[in-house]
N, C-alpha and C positions, 0 to 999 in steps of 0.2 A: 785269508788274506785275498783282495783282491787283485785282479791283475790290470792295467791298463785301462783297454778294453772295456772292462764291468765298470771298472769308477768313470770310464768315458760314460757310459751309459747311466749311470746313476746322476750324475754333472746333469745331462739330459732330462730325466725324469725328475729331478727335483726342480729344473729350470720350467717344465713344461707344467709340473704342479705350482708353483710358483704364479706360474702366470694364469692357469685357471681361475685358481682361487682369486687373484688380482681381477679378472675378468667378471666373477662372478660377486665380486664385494662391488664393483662398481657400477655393475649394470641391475640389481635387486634395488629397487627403488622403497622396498621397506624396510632397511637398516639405515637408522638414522645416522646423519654426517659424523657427527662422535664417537659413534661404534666405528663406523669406515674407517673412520681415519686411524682411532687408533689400533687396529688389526693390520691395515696397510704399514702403519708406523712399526710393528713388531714384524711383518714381513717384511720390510724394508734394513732392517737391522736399527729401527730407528728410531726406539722407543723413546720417548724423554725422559730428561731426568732434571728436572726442573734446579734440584739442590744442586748441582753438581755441574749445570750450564751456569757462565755469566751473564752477567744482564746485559753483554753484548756481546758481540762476536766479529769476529776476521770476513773475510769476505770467503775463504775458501769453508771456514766453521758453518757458516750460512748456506755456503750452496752446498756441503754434505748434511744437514742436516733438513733443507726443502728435497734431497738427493736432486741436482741439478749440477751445472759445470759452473766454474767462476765465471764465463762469457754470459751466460743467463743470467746470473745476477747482477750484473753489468747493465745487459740489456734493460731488466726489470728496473734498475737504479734510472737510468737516462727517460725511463717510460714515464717514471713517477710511483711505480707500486711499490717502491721500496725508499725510505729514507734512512740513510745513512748517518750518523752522528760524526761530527770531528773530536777525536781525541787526540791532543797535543801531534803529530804530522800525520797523521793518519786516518782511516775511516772504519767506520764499527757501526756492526747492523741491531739491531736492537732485538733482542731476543722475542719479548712480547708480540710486535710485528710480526717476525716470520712464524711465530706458534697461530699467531691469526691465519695467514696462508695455507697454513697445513690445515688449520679447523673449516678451510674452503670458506671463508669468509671472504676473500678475492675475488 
């Protein structure tokens, strides 16, 4: 078992591996965008799951799945890189789009 302490430092060491690997997925200029993305997308906890997303989404489903805050998809909305859909009083992002964003096609 560990104590504290050790899982403080483990928290650490996986954060620090974390962000290496992240480092070094993004700056290897010979893994093409589709690999990238979907290694960042499985470290990110953010694998897709195509069956199992809607063909649209919330505004908060959108910005966990680009992992960004709903104020950035906001921003992105008002910019024009994001078009929203009206569904009866409300707004829905369209899933295909923001899989575009992730595949760096933005």
């Amino acid at each position: 078992m560990h104590g504290v302490k050790e899982a403080e430092e483990l928290l650490l060491m996986n954060s620090a591996t974390y962000k290496m690997l992240k480092v070094a997925l993004t700056s290897d200029e010979t893994i093409v965008p589709e690999q990238r993305n979907a290694v960042l997308a499985i470290l990110n906890d953010r694998v897709p799951k195509n069956a199992a997303l809607p063909l649209v989404l919330t505004q908060k489903a959108a910005a966990d799945l680009l992992g960004v805050s709903r104020f950035t998809i906001r921003k992105m909305t008002i910019k024009g890189d994001l078009h929203p859909v009206r569904i009866h009083e409300s707004w829905r992002y369209r899933r295909a789009e923001l899989e575009t964003i992730i595949n760096g096609s933005l």
